[in-house]
C-alpha positions in Angstrom: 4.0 1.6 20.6 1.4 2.8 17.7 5.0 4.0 15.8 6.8 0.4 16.3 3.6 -1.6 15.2 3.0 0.3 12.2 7.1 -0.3 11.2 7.2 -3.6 11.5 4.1 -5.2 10.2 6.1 -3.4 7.1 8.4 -6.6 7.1 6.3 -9.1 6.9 4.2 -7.4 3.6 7.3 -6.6 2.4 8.6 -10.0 2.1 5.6 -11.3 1.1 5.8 -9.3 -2.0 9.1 -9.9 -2.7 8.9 -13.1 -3.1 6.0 -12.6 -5.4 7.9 -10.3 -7.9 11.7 -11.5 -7.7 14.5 -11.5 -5.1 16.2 -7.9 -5.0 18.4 -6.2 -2.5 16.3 -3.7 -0.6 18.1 -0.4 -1.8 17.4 2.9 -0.8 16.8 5.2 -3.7 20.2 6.9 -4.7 18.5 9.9 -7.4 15.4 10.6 -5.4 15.0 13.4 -3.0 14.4 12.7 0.7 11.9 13.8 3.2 14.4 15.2 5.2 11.7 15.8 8.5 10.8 12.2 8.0 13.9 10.6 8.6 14.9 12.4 11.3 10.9 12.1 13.2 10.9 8.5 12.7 14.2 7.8 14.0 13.2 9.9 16.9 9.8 8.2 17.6 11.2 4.9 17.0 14.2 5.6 19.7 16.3 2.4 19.0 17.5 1.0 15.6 16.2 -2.6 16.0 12.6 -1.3 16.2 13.0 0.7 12.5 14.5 -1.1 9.1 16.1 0.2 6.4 12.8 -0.6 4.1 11.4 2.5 5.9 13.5 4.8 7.8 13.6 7.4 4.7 10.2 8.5 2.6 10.8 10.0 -1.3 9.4 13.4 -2.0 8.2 13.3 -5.5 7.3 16.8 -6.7 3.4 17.0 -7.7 2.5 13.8 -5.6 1.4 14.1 -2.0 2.7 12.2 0.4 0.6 11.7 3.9 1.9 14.4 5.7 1.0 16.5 2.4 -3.0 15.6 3.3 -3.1 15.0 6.9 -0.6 17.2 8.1 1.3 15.0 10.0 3.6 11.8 9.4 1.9 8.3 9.6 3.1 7.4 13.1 3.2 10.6 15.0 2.5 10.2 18.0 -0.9 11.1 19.2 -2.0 11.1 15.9 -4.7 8.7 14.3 -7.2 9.2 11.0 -10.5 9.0 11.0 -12.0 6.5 7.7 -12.9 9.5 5.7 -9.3 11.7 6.0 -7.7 8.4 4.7 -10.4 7.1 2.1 -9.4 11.2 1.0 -5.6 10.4 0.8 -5.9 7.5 -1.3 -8.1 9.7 -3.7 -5.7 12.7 -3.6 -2.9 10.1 -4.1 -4.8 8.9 -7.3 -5.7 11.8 -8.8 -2.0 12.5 -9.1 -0.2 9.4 -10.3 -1.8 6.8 -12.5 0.0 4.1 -10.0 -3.1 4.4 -7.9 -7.0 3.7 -8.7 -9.3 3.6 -6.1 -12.7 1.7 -6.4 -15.6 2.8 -4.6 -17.6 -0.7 -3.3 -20.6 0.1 -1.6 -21.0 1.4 2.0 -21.2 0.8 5.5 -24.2 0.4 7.9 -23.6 3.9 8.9 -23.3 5.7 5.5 -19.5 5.8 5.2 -18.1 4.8 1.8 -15.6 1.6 1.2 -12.9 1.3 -0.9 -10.4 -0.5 -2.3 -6.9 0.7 -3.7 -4.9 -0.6 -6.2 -1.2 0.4 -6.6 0.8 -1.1 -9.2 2.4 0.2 -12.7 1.0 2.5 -14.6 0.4 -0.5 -17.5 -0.6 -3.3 -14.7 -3.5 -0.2 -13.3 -4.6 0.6 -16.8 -5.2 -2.8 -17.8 -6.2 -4.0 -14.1 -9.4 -5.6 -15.3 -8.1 -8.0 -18.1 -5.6 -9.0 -15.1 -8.9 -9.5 -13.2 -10.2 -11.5 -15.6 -6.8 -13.5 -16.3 -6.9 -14.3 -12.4 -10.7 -15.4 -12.6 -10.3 -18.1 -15.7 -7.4 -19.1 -13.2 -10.0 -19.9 -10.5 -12.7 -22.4 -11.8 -10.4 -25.3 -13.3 -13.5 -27.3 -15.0 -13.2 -24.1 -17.7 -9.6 -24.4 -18.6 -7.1 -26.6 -19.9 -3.9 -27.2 -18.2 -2.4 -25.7 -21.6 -4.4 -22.5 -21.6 -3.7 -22.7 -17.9 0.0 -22.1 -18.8 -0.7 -19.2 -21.2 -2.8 -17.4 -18.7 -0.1 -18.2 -16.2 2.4 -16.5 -18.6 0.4 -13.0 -18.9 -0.7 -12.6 -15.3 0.2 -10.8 -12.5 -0.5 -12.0 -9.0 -2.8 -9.3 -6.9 -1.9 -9.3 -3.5 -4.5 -7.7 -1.2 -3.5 -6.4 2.1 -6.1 -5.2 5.0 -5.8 -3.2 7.7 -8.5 -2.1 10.6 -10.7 -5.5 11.0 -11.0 -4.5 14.5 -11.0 -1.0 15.7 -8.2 -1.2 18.4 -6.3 -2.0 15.7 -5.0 1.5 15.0 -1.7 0.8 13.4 -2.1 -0.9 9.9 -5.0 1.6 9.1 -2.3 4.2 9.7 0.8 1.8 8.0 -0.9 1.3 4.7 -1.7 4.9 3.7 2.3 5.0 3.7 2.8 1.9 2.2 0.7 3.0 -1.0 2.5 6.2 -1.4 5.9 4.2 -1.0 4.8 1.4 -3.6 3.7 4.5 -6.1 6.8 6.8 -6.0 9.8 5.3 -4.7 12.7 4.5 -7.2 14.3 1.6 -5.8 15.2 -2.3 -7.3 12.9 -3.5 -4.5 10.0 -2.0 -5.1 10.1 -1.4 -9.0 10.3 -5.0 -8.9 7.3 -5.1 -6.8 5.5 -2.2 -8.9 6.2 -4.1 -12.2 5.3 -7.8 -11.4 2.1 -7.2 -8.7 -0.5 -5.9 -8.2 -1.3 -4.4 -4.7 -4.7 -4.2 -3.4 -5.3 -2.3 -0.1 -8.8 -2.6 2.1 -7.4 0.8 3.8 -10.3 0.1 6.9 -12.1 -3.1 7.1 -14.6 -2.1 9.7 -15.0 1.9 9.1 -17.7 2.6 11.7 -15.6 1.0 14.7 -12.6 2.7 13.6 -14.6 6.0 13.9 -15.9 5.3 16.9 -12.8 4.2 18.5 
């Protein structure tokens, strides 16, 4: 169940961002290498082919950049398996420290002393000049400062940032799992879907919303 609920609350974000960036045919990368044990563990734990999509049945290996397994030792949706807050929040930064596709932000902590983050994934120019998107987004917001004309101009030099959650309640054990996958997808995979994605958004991820449950549980 944990394996099927992680795989498709993938079609929902992935449409979501699709339609944000521009309508391409989902494409499976024809030049990059394959995880070979991926394919073949998720079709197993997924056990029919309308609970799996061709979005994610396959995970790139990029040379130099770890991939979840590479850090946690196991796939994201092994059965059994689950991630405490800390072995993910130490993902995201072992993810970042090897592809400048990926920044993580440090924004305060919990009531029990564990650290939150938030991860961006995006290009490499949309990540180094994340703030002035920031700031393109926030004149966006308050329309008394504006003009519909500098409105348009703004309009014309922004991206959208899309900000996905996971873990606001700690039974919910799949998306916690789901999006360390989807950030290392969105940051290596050479396909028209999700270079499109890569080039025109800007994904945020809340990897746990509520770390101390998600311990606990």
């Amino acid at each position: 169940m944990h394996v099927f609920f992680s795989r498709t609350r993938w079609l929902s974000i992935f449409a979501v961002l699709t339609m944000l960036s521009a309508a391409v045919p989902a494409q499976k990368p024809k030049t990059q290498e394959q995880d070979e044990d991926f394919a073949r563990s998720v079709k197993e734990w997924t056990t029919r082919p309308e609970f799996i999509s061709p979005l994610v049945d396959h995970l790139p290996r990029v040379p130099g950049i770890p991939s979840p397994k590479d850090v946690l030792g196991h796939h994201i949706g092994a059965p059994g398996k689950l991630t405490y807050h800390g072995e993910a929040v130490a993902y995201y930064r072992a993810l970042a420290a090897k592809t400048p596709r990926v920044k993580v932000f440090s924004i305060g902590t919990t009531d029990e002393g564990r650290e939150c983050v938030v991860v961006a994934v995006a290009s490499e120019e949309s990540i180094r000049n994340i703030d002035q998107y920031r700031r393109y987004l926030a004149q966006l917001a308050d329309p008394r400062g504006i003009t519909d004309e500098q409105a348009r101009d703004v309009i014309a030099k922004a991206k959208p940032i899309y900000h996905v959650m996971g873990g606001l309640h700690s039974g919910e054990t799949g998306p916690p799992e789901m999006l360390m996958e989807l950030a290392y997808r969105l940051a290596v995979e050479d396909s028209p879907l999700i270079n499109q994605i890569r080039e025109n958004v800007i994904v945020t991820i809340t990897p746990v919303a509520e770390p101390d449950g998600r311990d606990r549980y």
